[in-house]
C-alpha positions in Angstrom: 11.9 -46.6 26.2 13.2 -46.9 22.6 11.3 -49.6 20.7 13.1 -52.4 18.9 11.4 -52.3 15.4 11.3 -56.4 13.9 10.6 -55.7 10.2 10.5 -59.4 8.6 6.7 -59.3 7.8 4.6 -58.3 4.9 1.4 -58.2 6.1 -0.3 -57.5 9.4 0.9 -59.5 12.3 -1.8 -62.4 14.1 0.5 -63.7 17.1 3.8 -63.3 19.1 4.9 -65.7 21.9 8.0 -65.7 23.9 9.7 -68.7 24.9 10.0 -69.4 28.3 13.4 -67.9 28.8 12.0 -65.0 27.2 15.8 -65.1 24.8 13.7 -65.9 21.5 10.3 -64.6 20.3 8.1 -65.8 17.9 5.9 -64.0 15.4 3.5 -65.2 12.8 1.0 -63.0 10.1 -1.4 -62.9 7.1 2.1 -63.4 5.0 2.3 -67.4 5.8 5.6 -66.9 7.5 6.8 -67.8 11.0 9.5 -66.1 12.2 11.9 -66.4 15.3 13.8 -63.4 17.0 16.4 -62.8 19.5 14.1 -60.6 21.7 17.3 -58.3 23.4 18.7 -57.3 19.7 15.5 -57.9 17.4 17.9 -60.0 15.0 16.4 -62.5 13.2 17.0 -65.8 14.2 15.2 -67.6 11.0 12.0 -68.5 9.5 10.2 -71.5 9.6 8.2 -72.2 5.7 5.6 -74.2 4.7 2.1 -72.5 4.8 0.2 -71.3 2.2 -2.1 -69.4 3.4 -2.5 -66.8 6.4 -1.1 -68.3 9.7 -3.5 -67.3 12.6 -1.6 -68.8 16.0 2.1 -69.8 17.2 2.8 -71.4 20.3 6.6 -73.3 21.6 6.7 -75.6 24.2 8.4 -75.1 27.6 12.2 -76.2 26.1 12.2 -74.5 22.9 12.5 -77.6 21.1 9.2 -77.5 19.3 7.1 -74.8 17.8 3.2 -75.4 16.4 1.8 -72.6 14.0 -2.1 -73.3 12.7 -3.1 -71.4 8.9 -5.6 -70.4 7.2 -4.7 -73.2 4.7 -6.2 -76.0 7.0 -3.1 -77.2 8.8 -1.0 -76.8 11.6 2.4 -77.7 11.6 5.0 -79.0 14.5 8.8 -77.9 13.3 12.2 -78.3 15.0 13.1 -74.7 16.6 16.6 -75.3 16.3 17.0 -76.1 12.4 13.3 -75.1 10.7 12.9 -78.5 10.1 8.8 -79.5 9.6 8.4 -82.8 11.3 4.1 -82.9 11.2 1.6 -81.5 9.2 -2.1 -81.9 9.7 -5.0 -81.6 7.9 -8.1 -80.1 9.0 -11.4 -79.4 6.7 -11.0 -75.7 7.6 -9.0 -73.0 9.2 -6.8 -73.4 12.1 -7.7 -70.5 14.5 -5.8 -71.3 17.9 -2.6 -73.4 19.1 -1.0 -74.4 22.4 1.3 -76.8 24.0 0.1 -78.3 27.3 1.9 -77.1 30.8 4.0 -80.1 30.8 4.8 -80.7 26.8 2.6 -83.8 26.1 -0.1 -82.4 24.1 -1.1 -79.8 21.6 -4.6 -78.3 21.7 -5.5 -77.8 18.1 -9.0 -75.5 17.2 -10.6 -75.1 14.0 -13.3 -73.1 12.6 -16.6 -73.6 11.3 -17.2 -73.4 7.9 -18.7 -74.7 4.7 -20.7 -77.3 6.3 -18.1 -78.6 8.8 -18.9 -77.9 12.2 -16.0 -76.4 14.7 -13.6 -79.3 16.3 -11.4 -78.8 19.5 -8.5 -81.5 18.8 -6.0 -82.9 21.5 -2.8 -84.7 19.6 0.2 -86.4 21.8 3.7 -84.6 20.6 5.8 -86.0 23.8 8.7 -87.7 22.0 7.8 -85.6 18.8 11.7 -85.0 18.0 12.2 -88.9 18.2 9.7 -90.2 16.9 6.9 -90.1 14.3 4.0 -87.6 15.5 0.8 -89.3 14.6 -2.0 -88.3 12.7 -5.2 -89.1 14.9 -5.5 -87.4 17.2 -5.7 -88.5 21.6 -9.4 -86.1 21.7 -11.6 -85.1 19.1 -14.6 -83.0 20.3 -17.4 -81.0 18.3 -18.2 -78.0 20.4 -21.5 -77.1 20.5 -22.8 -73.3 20.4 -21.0 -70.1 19.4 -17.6 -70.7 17.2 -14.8 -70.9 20.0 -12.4 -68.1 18.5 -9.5 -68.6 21.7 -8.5 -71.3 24.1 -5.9 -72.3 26.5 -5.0 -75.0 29.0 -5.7 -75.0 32.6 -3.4 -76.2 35.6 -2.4 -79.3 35.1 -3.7 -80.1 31.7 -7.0 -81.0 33.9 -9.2 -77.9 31.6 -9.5 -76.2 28.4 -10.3 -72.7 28.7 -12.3 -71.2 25.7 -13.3 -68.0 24.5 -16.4 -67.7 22.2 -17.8 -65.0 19.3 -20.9 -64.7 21.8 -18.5 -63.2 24.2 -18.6 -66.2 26.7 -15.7 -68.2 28.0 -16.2 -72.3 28.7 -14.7 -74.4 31.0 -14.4 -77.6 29.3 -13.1 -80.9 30.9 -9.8 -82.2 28.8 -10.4 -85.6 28.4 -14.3 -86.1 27.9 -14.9 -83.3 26.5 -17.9 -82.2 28.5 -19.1 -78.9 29.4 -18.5 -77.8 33.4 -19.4 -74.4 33.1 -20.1 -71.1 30.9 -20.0 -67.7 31.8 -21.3 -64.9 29.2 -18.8 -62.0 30.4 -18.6 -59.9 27.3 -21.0 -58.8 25.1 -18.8 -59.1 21.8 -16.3 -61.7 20.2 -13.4 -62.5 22.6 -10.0 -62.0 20.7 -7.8 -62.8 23.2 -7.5 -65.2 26.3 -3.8 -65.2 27.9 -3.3 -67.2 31.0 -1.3 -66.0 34.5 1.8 -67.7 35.2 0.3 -70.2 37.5 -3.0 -70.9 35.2 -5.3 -70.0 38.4 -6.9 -66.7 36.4 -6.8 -65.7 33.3 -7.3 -61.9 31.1 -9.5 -61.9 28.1 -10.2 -59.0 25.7 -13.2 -58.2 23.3 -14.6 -56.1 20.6 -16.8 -54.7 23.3 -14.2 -52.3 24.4 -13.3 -54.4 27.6 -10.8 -57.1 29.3 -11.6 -58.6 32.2 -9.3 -60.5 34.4 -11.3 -64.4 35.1 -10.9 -66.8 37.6 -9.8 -70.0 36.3 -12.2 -72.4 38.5 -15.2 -70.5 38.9 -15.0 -68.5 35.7 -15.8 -65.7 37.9 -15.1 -62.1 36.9 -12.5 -60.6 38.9 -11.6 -57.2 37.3 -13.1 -55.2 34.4 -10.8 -52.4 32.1 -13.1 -50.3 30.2 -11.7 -48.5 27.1 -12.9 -46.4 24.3 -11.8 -49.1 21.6 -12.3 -52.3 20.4 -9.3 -54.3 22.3 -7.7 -57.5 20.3 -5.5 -58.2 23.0 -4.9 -58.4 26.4 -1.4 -59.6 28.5 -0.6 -60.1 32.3 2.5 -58.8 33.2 4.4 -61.1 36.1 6.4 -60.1 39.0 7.7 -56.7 38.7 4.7 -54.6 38.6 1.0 -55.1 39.5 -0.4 -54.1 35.6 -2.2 -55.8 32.5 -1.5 -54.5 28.9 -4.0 -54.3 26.5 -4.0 -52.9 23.0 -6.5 -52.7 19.6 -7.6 -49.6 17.7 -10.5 -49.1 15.4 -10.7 -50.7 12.1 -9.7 -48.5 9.1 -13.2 -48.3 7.6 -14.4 -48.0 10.8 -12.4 -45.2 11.5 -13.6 -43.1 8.3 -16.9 -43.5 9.3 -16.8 -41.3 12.6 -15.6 -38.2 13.5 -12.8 -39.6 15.3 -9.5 -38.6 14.1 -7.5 -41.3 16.1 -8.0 -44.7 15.8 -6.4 -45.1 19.2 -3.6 -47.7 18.0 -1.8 -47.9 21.7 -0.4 -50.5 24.4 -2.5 -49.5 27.6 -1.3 -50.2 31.0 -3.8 -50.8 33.7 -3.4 -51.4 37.1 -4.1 -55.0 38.2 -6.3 -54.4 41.4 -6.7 -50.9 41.1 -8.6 -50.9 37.7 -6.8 -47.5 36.9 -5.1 -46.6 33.7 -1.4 -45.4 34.1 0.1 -45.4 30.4 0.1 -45.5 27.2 2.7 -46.4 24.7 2.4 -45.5 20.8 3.9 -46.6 18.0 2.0 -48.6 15.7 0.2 -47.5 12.3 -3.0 -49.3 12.9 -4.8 -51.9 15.4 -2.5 -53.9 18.0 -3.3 -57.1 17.1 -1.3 -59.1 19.5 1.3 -58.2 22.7 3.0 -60.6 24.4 5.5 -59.6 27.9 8.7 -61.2 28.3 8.8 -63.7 31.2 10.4 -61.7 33.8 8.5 -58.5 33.4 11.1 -56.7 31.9 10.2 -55.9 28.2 6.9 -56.4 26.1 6.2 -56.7 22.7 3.3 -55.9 20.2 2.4 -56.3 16.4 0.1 -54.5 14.5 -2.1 -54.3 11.2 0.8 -52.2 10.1 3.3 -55.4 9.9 5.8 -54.5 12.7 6.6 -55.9 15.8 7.6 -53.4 18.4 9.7 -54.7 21.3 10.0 -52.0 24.5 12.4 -52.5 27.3 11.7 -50.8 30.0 13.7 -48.0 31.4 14.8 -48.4 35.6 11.8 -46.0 36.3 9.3 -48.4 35.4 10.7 -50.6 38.1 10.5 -48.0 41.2 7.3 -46.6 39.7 4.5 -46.5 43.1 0.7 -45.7 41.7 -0.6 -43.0 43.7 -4.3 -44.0 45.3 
């Protein structure tokens, strides 16, 4: 399983997405470039520019027409995926920390930080004819969640929830057009750094600093399954159809590391089984934490980026595809 090494970043990598074709994926870093790839090749497809500052989050929407990034310089941006071309910029008092396109296109969930005296904000803005016509500035939802800073979110089923992840190590369940508060569930015990939704939005996989992912259900907010590792995990990935397994991947911090008498920081992809809650892999690579993986939509290859600035895209070999855990 030779890795595909993308080398079009600078600095340490935030976020990669695939399209859902799975042809192009998308990476973003602290270097305030986005960048697309052809995922069987690793060519570079192009950039998009425009930020000034680190960009946190990328998301594309379901016909790879449209691409949202959010910064550190208080904006997120909509472009044209097929020319680079920025068609919306907005302004927020603070840092953009999380991006995504609802299941059917309409809407983009926008969320922004606390900081500096302005509180946290989870905005909803319509971007349904956003290649025809102007995208506007208000936005269709503008809430003020209370509590712990929401650091992750996603949509449910049907646009009818917003999923969120909090620094307290909770996730909500918040209702999509009021805004209100169904329910909360404190499943970690650290930040949550990553919430990625399963193909059909009815659970969900979340990773934490607390050396854990747990697999959620969407409705209930019930905890399913728990991996337990010996590192803090930054993210966490669901792979579909071919094989029953989740990926996760982090690593100790550099000054973290030289504080113990470790002598790995443990920078690797881990493969669990789903149900089982058995580790069966590993896969090395990167120079420092795994920030980010993504899987391709049908199962066939992942990718990660790291702290180091790579983005590592595996394809897996036939013998992942016959492979039988034993019990």
């Amino acid at each position: 399983m030779r890795p595909i090494l993308l080398q079009g970043h600078e600095r340490s990598l935030t976020q990669i997405k695939y399209n859902r074709e799975g042809d192009l994926l998308f990476s973003v870093s602290k270097d305030h470039v986005v960048n697309a790839w052809f995922s069987h090749n690793g060519e570079r497809l192009g950039t998009y520019e425009g930020h000034i500052g680190a960009v946190w989050t990328v998301d594309v929407n379901s016909t790879s027409t449209l691409l949202v990034s959010g910064s550190a310089d208080n904006t997120a941006k909509i472009w044209d995926v097929s020319n680079g071309k920025c068609l919306k910029s907005w302004e927020f008092n603070t840092a953009v920390r999380r991006v995504q396109f609802s299941e059917d296109d309409k809407m983009v969930l926008i969320v922004t930080e606390p900081r500096m005296g302005f509180p946290a904000t989870l905005q909803i803005f319509n971007v349904e004819n956003g290649l025809t016509e102007p995208i506007s500035s208000e936005p269709l939802y503008n809430f003020l969640p209370e509590g712990p800073k929401i650091t992750v979110a996603a949509w449910s089923a049907l646009n009818r929830y917003i999923i969120a992840g909090r620094e307290n190590g909770s996730v909500v369940l918040i209702d999509a057009e009021s805004g209100s508060i169904y329910s909360t569930n404190k499943i970690h015990e650290l930040t949550i750094t990553d919430l990625q939704m399963s193909a059909d939005r009815t659970y969900f996989i979340t990773s934490s600093k607390d050396k854990s992912a747990k697999v959620v259900e969407t409705e209930s907010l019930e905890v399913l399954k728990t991996y337990s590792t010996d590192t803090p995990l930054n993210s966490a990935a669901i792979m579909p159809k071919v094989q029953e397994f989740v990926v996760v991947g982090g690593g100790q911090e550099a000054m973290d590391v030289t504080r113990t008498s470790s002598r790995q920081g443990k920078f690797e992809c881990r493969f669990w089984h789903k149900i089982l809650e058995e580790e069966v892999g590993r896969v090395r690579g990167h120079f420092g934490p795994i920030n980010t993986i993504a899987i391709h939509p049908d199962g066939r290859s992942f990718a990660s980026g790291g702290e180091d600035g790579y983005v590592r895209v595996h394809h897996f070999d036939d013998d992942f595809f016959t492979f039988k855990f034993q019990i």
